[in-house]
N, C-alpha and C positions, 0 to 999 in steps of 0.2 A: 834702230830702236824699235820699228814699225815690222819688223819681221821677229824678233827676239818675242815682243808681245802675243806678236799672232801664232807662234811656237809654240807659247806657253800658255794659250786659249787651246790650239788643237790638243795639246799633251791634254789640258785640262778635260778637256770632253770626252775622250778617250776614255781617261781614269773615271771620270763621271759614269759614265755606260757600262763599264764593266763594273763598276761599284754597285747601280742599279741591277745589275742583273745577279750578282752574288744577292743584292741585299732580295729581291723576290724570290730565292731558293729559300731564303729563312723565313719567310710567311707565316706557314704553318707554326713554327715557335711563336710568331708573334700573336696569333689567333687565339693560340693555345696559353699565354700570358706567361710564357718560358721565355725571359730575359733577365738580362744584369742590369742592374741599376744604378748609376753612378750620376755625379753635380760634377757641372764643368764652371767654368767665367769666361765670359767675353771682359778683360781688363782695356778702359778706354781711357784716353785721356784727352785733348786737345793741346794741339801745335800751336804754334804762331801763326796768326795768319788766322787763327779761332777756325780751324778743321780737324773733325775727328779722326782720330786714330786710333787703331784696337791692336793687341797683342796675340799675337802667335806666336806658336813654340814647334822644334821640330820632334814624334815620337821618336822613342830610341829606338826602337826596334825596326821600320821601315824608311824613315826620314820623310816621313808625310808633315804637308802644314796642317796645325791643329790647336784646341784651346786647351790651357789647364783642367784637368778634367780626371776624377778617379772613385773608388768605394767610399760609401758612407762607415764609418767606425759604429759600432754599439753605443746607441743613444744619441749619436751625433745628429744635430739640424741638419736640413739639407744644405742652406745657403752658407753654416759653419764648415761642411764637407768642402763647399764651391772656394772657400777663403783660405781653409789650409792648403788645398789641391796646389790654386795661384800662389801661393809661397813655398810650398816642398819644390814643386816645379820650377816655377819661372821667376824664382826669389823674388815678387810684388806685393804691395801691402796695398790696402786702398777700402773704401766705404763699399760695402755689398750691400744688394735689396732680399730682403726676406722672401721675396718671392721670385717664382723663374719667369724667364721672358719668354721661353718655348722650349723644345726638346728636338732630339735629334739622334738616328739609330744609326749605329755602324756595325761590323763585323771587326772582330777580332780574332787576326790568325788563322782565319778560314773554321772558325769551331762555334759548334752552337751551344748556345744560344744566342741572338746579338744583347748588342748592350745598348740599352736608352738612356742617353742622360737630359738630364737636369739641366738647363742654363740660366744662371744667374747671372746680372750687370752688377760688372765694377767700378768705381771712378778710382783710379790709378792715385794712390799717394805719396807712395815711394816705393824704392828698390832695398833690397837689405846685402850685403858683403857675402854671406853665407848661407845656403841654404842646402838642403837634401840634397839635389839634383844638379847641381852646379859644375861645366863643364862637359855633362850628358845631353845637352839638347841647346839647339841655338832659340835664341828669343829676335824675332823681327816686327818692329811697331809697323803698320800698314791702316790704309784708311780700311773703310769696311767695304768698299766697290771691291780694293785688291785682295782683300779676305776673301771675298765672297769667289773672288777666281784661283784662287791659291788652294783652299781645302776641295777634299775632295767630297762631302757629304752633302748632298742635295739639301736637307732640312738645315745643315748649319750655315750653307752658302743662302740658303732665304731668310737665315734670322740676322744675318751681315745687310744681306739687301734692305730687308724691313728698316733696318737702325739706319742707313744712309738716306732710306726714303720717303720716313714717317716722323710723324711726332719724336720719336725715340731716337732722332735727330737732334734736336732742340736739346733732349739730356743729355746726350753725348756731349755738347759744346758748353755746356753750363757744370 
């Protein structure tokens, strides 16, 4: 189990670094205020045992771990973009915050401009039978330490850490 982990730490750092290094080729967009804009969810809930756990989902397209996350529609709220995303996706229903807990840029497909999103907190309230995306991406509950080693984006793996190591602990478990 102690070599599997430390596996999936090197993989991880690896992906990290080269992530880093694609994401400072896109600079200049970001200076230049050339990016996508998109609301994701961190969806949590608590186990037994009163420890938090967050939800990840895998993209279609690379099989990266990741959160619900995608375009705002015309006139849509941000934090109502965050709530549809978690249900087209990862069919979950659950109380959202009107406001984001931080952000976080990635690249997609190697094209510019990168994309910033949005991240909003969920408290997990149910699952529904049917949704958009159902059977294109797998869903894994994980605490937020395993989150934070799982994705590969610097700024989402600190908003994981943040929630494991802060106050925003305490709302996780409540």
């Amino acid at each position: 189990m102690l070599k599997w982990r430390q596996r999936r730490l090197e993989v991880s750092l690896v992906s990290t670094t080269d992530y880093l290094s694609e994401l400072t080729s896109k600079a200049p967009d970001l200076e230049e205020d050339r990016q996508m804009l998109q609301c994701g969810t961190i969806c949590h809930r608590v186990k037994k045992g009163n420890e938090p756990e967050v939800l990840l989902l895998t993209s279609r397209d690379t099989g990266r771990w990741i959160i619900p996350k995608g375009y705002l529609k015309r006139n849509e709220r941000p934090h109502k973009c965050a709530e549809r995303e978690a249900l087209e996706e990862a069919g979950v229903t659950g109380k959202i915050g009107k406001k984001p807990i931080g952000s976080y840029t990635y690249i997609k497909h190697h094209k510019r401009p990168p994309h910033v999103v949005s991240v909003f907190l969920m408290k997990f309230m149910g699952e529904v039978d049917h949704f958009r995306e159902k059977g294109q991406r797998t869903r894994r509950w994980v605490s937020p330490l395993e989150a934070a080693d799982l994705v590969v984006e610097t700024e989402l793996q600190r908003l994981f850490r943040r929630a494991e190591l802060s106050n925003k602990c305490t709302s996780l478990r409540r």
